[in-house]
N, C-alpha and C positions, 0 to 999 in steps of 0.2 A: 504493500500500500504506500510507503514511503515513494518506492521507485514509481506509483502511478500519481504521483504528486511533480517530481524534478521531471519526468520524460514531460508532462504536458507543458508544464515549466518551461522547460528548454526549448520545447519545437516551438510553443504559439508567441510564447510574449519576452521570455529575456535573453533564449539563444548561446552561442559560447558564451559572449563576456559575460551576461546579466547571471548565468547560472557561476560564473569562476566568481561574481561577487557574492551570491547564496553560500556556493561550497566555504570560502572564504569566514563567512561569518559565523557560519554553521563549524566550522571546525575549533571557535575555540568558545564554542558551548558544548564541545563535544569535549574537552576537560572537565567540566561541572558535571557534565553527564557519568563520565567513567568513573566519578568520586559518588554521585550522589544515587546512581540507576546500576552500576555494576559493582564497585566496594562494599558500598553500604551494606546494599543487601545480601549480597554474599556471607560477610560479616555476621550481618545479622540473623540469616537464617543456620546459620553453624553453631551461634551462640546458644539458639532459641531451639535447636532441636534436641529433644528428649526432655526438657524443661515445663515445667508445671504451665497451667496457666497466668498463674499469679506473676510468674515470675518471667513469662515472656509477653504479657502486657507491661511490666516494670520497662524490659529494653526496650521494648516499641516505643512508651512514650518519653523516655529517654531520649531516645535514636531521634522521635520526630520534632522535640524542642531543638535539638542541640544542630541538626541538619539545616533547621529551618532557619536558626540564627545565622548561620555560616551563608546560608543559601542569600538570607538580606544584606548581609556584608560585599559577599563577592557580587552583588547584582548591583548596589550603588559603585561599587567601581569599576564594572564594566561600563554603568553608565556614564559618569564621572570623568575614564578614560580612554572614551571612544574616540577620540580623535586622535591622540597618539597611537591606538591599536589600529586603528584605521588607513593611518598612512602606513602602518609598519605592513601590512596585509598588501599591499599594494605595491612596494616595492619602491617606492617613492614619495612625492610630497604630497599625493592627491588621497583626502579622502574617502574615497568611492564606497567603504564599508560602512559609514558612521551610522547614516539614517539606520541600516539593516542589525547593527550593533546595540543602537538603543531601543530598536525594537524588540531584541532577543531578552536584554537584560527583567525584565519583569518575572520571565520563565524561571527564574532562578528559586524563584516566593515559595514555589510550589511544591521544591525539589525534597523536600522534609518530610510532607504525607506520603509522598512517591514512594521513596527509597524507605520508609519506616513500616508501609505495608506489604510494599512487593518483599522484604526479607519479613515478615512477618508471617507471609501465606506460604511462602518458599518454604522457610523452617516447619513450616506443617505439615509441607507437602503435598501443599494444594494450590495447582496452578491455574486454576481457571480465572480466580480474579486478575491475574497480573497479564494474563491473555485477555480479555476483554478489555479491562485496562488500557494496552498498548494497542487493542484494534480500533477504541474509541477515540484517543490518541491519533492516530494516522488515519479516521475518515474528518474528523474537524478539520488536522492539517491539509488533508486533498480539498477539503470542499471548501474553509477559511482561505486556504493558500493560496489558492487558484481564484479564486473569487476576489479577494483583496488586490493582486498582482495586478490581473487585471483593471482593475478601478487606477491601483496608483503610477502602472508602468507608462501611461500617456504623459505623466510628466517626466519620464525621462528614464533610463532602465537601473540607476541607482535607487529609486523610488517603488519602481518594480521589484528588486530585490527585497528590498525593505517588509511589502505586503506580502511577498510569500512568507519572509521569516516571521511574519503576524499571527501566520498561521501555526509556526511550531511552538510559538508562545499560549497559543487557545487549544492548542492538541494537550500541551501540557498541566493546563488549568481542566480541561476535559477527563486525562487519563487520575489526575487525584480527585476530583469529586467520583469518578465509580470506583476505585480503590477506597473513597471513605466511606461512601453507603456499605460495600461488603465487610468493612472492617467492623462497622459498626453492628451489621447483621450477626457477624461471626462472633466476636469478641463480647462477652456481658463482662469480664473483669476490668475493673476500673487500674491500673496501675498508675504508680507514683513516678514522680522525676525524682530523678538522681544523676546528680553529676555523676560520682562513680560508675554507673551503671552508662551510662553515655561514652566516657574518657575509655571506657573497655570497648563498646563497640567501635570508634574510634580511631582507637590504638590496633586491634585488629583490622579495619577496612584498609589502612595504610599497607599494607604490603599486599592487599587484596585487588586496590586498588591500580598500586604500581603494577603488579602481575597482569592485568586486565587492560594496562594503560597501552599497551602493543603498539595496535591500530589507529586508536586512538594520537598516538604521538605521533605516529605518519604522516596523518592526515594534519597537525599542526605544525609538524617542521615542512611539511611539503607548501602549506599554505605561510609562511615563516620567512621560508629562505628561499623556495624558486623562485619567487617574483624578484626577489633583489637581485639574483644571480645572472636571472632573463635577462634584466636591467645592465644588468654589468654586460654583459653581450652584446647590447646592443637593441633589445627589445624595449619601443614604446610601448606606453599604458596601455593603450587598446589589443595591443600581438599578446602583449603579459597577460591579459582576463583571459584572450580568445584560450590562448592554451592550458591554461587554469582551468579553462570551462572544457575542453577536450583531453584533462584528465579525469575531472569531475565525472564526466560521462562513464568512461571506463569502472570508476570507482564505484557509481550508481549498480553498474550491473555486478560487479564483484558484492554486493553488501548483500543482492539476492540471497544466493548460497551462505553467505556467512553469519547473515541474520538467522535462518535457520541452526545451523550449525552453534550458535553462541549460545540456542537455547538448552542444548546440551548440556554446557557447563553449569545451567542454573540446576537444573534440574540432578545434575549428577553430585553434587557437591552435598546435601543430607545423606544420602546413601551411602557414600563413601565415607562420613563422618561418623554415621552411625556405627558403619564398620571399623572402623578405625577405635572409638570409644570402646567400642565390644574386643577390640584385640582378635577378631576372626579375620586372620588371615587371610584364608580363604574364598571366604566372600568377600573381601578389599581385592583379590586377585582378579574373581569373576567378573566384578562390577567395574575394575578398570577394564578390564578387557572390552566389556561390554562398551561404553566410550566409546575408547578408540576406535573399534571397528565401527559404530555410529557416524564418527568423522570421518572417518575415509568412503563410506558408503554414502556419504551428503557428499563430500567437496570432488573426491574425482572423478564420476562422469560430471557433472558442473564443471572442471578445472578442461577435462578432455574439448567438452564441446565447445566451451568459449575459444578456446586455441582454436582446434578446429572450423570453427564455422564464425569466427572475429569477426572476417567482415561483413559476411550475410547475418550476425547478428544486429553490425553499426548500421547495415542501409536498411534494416528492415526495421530500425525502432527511431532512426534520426533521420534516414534519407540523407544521407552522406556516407562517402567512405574517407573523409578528412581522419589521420592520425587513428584508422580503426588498428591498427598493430598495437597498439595500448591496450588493448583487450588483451594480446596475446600473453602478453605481461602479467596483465590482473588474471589471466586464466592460472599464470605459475605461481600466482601469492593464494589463490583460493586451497592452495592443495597444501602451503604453508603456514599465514596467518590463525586460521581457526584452529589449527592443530598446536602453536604456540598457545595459541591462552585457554585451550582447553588444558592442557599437560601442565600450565604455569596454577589454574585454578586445583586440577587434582594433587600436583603437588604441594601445595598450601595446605591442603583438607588435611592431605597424612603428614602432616607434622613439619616437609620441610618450606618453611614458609620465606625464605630469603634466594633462598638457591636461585629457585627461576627468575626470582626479581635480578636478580645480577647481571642473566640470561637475555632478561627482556629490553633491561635500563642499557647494557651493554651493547645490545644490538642495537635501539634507538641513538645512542653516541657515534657506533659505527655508521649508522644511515644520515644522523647529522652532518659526518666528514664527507662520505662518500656523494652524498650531493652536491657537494660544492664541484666535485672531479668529474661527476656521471653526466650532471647536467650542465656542466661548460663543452662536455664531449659531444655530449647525444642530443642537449637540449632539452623537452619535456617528457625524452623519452628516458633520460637518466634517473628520473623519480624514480619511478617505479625498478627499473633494477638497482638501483641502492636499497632499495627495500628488499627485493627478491635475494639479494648479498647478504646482508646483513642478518635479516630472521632467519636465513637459512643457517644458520652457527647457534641462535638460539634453537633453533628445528632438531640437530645433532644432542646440542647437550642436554635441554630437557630429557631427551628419550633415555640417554645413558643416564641420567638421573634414576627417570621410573623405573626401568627395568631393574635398579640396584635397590628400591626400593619393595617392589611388591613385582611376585612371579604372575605374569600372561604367560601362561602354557600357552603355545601357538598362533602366538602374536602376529607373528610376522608370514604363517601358513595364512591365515584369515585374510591378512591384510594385499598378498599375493592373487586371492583368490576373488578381494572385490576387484583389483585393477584388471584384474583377465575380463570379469563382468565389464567394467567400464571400457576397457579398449574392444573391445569385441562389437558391443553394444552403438560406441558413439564412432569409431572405424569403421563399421558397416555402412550406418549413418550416412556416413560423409565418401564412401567408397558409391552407393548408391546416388546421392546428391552430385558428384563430380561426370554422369552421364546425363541426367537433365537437370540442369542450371536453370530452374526459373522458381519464383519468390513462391508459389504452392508446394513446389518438390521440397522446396527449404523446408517449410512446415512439415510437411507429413514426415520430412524423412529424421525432424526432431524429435516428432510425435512417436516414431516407430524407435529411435534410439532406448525411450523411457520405457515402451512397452517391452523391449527385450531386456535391456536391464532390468526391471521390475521380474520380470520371470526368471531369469538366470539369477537375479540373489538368490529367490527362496529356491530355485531349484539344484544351486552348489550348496545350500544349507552355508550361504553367510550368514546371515539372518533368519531367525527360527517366527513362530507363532507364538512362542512362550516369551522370548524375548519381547513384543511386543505387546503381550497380552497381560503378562508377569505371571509365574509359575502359578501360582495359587488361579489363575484364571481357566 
């Protein structure tokens, strides 16, 4: 739903540059986001699981004074200092983010109920509120966003920017009021604040947080230091957006598969805590197992076909093939990225809670540097392989982490046997597609990729019925 928000975005009203100003502002609420939508509650549902009620009402209303104050702080100084963040986003002297900056900032207010209930239902292990939630969330955004763009893009497509990001300011005020109806449905215990009880969730979100910061940090050094670097090259303001906005694109469609894939780690992170408290082995083994082969059966046919069919994916969703090799790029980070912070969140849960941060913090240092070198070489195409460099080292070491951590029997058979499903599946695909080349074959011959994949999982026995259904089903 996001992605059907930025594609209509992009085509009817603000285009490359107008969407490089959206991604732009959108990327450093997308720090407040990974602190206050992925730490928090990560945090919090680890705390809160196998805990009375008494006393996981105590964190939640902890967690939601204490977020919420943070949330007021950092949103008067985004708004405060949008003109300096504005030009820095830009590469230059020209504000083109401000209006869209102080648009954002309000979103902040909200960030406290968010993040105090999605880890409230997590730790209970009940996902349906934080799914309605985020679907309630992204129809305001399409239907505000798009609506608003329109109205304010006539005066000028900084103003356009601005009204889409209105929307993820009403999507956000949207997703807490239906997270507080269901809290309130669920919850009859009344809990106290307590600073103690806050400074813990806190002190834990912090490294939950960093571990989860991944992508997130990408997408703000890319948004950071490409434009100054373009700049230094020789790229005016308007070539700077256009190709901001033709990585943006790229990125839109990588966050398909990844958004899926992320839900994983929410979801997996009680389970394996539970296992972990209980000291069963065994089931800490299964349960990781079960993960990972999750993530590789979400990102690589996703990684395969975006590679494969780049640019019959960029004319058939932008009508252009400008810069569609960028896809090919986000196809190699879909198979890398989500497998980083899936490994960095599992390995939090069993105990080693710094290791992956080292991992992750170290490989954003590394993509730091390498930008400066990739895209003076390559240009806008150096982004993304300073990325694809860099996490690939975090990619290595997480895994020698797990595996010295908790035994997958047959780890790497499984994991063997989805890419046989994925290259079979999206290589037929596209072996089929390269005889009739016309925009119907494109589809059908996507459509026919998922139906063989879907049949060849369950019928290599990658994935079971019980798996999906949970034993006791």
């Amino acid at each position: 739903m996001s992605a059907a928000l930025k594609i209509p975005l992009d085509r009817l009203y603000l285009h490359e540059e107008g969407i490089g100003i959206y991604q732009s502002a959108y990327s450093i609420y997308n720090v407040f986001l990974a602190f206050c939508v992925t730490g928090i509650p990560i945090a919090l549902s680890s705390l809160i699981a196998g805990k009375d009620d008494e006393e996981a009402a105590t964190l939640t209303k902890s967690t939601c004074t204490a977020v919420s104050l943070l949330g007021a702080l950092f949103g008067m100084l985004l708004f405060a200092f949008s003109t300096p963040i504005a030009k820095l986003l830009s590469g230059g002297d020209e504000a083109v983010c401000k209006s869209a900056l102080i648009t954002l900032s309000p979103a902040l207010l909200v960030m406290g109920v968010i993040s105090s209930r999605k880890g409230f239902f997590q730790g209970k292990s009940i996902m349906t509120p934080s799914a309605i939630g985020q679907l309630g969330e992204s129809l305001a955004k399409v239907i505000l966003g798009i609506g608003l763009c329109a109205v304010f893009v006539k005066y000028g497509i900084a103003y356009g920017a601005a009204g889409a990001i209105a929307g993820v300011t009403a999507g956000a005020l949207v997703q807490a009021i239906v997270l507080q109806i269901f809290y309130v449905r669920a919850n009859k215990v009344r809990g106290e604040f307590s600073v103690k009880k806050a400074m813990e969730v806190i002190k834990v979100s912090i490294p939950m947080t960093l571990g989860a910061f991944g992508f997130t940090a990408v997408l703000l050094l890319d948004s950071l230091l490409v434009p100054k670097i373009l700049a230094g090259i020789g790229e005016d303001l308007a070539e700077r957006l256009k190709l901001m906005g033709y990585l943006t694109r790229s990125v839109t469609i990588y966050n398909l598969p990844a958004t899926i894939i992320s839900a994983f780690t929410a979801s997996a992170v009680p389970a394996l805590a539970y296992a972990k408290a209980k000291s069963d082995g065994k089931t800490l083994g299964e349960n990781s197992l079960r993960v990972i082969k999750l993530v590789f059966l979400a990102s690589l046919p996703c990684a395969l076909g975006m590679m494969l069919f780049s640019r019959e994916i960029f004319v058939f969703i932008y009508s252009t093939t400008s810069h569609w090799a960028l896809l090919v790029l986000s196809g190699v980070m879909v198979m890398i990225m989500p497998y980083v912070q899936t490994t960095t969140a599992m390995l939090q849960t069993m105990g080693r809670v710094w290791q992956p941060i080292l991992s992750t913090v170290g490989a954003v240092l590394l993509k730091a540097v390498l930008n400066i070198f990739f895209v003076r070489a390559l240009g806008i195409f150096g982004a993304p392989v300073a990325t694809i460099v860099s996490f690939a080292v975090a990619f290595i070491i997480n895994t020698v982490w797990l595996t010295k951590i908790t035994k997958m029997n047959g780890a790497l058979k499984e994991i063997s046997k989805i890419l046989l499903c994925a290259v079979i599946s999206c290589g037929g695909a596209w072996l089929v597609y390269s005889f009739i080349r016309t925009p119907w074959a494109f589809l059908l011959c996507l459509a026919l990729a998922v139906l063989v994949y879907f049949v060849l999982v369950f019928a290599s026995g990658c994935i079971t019925k019980s798996e999906i259904l949970g034993k006791e089903e």
